[in-house]
C-alpha positions in Angstrom: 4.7 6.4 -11.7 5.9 7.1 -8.6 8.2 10.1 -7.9 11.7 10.0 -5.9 13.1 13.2 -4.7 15.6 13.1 -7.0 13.5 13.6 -9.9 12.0 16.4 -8.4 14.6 19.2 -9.5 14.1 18.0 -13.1 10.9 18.1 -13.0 10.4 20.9 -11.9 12.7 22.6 -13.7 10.4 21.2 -17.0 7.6 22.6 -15.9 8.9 26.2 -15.6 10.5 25.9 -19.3 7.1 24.7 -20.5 5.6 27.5 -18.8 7.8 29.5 -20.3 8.0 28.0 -23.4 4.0 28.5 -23.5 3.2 32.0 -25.1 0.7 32.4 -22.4 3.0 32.6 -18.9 4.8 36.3 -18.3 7.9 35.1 -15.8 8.3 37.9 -13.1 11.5 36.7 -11.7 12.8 34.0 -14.1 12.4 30.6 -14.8 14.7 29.8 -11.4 12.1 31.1 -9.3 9.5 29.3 -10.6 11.4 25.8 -10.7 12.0 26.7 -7.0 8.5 27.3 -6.0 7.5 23.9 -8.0 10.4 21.5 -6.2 8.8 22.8 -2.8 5.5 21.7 -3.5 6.1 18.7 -5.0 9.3 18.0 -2.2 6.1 18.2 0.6 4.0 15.9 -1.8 6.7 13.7 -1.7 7.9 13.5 1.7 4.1 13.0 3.1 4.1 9.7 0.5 7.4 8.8 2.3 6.1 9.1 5.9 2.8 6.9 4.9 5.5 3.9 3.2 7.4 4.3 6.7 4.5 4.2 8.9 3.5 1.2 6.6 6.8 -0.4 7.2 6.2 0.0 10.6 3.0 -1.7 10.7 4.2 -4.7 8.5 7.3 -5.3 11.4 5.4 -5.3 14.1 2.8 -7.8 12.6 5.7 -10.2 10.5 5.0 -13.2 12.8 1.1 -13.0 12.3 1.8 -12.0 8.3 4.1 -15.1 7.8 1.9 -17.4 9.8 -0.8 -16.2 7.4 0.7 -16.3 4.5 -0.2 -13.5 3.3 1.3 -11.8 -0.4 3.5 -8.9 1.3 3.7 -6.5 -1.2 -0.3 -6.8 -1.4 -0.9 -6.2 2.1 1.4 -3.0 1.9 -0.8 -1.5 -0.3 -3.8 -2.4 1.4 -2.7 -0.6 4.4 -1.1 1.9 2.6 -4.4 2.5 0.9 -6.5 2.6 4.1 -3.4 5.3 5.8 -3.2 7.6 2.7 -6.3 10.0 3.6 -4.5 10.4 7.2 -1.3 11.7 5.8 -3.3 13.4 2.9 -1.5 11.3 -0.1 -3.7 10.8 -3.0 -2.7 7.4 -4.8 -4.3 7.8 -8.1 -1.5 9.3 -10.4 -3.4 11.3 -12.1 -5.7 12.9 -9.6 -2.5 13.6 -7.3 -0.7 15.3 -10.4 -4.0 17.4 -11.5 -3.9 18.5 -7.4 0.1 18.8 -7.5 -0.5 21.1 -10.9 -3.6 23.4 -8.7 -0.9 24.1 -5.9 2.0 24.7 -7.9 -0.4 27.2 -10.1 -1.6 28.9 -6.8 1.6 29.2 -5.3 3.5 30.8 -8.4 0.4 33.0 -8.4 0.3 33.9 -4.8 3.8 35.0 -4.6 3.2 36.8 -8.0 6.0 34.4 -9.9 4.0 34.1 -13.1 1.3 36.7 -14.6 -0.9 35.9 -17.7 -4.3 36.3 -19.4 -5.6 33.0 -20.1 -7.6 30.8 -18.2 -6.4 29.2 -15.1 -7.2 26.2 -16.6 -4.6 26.4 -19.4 -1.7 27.1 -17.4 -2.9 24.0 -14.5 -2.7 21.9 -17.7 0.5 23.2 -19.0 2.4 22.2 -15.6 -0.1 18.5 -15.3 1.2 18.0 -19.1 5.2 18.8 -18.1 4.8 16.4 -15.2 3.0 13.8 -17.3 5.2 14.3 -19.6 8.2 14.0 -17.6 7.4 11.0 -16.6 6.6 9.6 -20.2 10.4 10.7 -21.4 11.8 9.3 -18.2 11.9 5.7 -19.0 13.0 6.6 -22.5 16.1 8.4 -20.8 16.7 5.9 -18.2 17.0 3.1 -20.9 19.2 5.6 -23.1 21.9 6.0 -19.7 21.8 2.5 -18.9 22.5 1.4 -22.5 25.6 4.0 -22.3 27.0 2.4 -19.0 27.0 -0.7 -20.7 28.7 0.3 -23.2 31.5 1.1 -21.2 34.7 -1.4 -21.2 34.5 -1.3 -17.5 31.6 -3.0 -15.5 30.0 -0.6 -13.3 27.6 -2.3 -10.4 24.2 -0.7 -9.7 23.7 0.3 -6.0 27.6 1.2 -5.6 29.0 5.0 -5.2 30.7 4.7 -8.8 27.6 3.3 -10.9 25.5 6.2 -9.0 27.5 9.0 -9.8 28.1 8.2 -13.0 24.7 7.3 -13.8 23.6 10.8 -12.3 26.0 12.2 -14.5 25.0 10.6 -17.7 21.0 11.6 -16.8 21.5 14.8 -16.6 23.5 14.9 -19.6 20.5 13.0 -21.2 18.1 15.7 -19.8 20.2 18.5 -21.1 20.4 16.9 -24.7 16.5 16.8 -24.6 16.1 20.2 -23.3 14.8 19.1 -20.4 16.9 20.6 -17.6 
């Protein structure tokens, strides 16, 4: 799944409760510090992904004429040049393999600037932050069908894309993340 920056603050905010939550992670300047250090990493992560789609974007405009006169499946050739791009902006497309590397940095960083101590294996704690962000991700369609099935409910229609429907449905998210003990 792809990540927006939006979800970044919640995710990383899960993965320094798991960590704490864990047994095996000693928090040297609470779990705040930690989120902080995790959003930063995974806010780079993000933004390089960003300026690959854009320099895609850029490639597909100049080229529309020759793409339309070809005939060519748009979405498919975005991904064929995004795919071809990614190693020059350092983006790994595989989900898994760019969360296992997202979960190395976070664990170095929180190390480097002596956030988190412990005596286990450097292995368990990778996999304790690659399980919150996997995990994240799991529960997210879970709570995204869970807010939109409350702003339904509502008497009054709310229309996605506007100001209103965003707030509130930022709003009602977080409330959702809060009742799972997510944020």
């Amino acid at each position: 799944m792809k990540i927006s920056l939006k979800t970044i603050p919640h995710i990383a905010n899960k993965i320094a409760i798991d960590l704490n939550k864990s047994g095996s992670v000693t928090m040297t300047q609470g779990l705040e510090r930690v989120a902080q250090e995790a959003e930063k990493i995974f806010e780079e992560d993000v933004k390089k992904e960003i300026a690959l789609e854009e320099k895609v974007d850029l490639i597909c405009d100049d080229n529309e004429e020759e793409i339309e006169f070809q005939l060519v499946d748009e979405r498919q050739l975005f991904f064929m040049i995004k795919k071809k791009l990614a190693p020059e902006f350092g983006v790994i497309l595989n989900y898994e393999e760019r969360f296992s590397d997202i979960s190395h940095k976070i664990l170095d960083e929180l190390y480097e600037e002596d956030l988190i101590h412990f005596d286990v294996s450097e292995n368990r704690i990778k996999n304790i932050i690659y399980n919150a962000i996997t995990g994240f991700i799991a529960d997210t369609q879970e709570i995204e069908d869970a807010v939109m099935d409350k702003i339904r409910s509502y008497k009054k229609h709310y229309i996605p894309g506007t100001d209103e429907f965003d707030i509130l449905h930022e709003k009602i998210y977080r409330e959702e993340m809060m009742k799972r003990g997510m944020e």
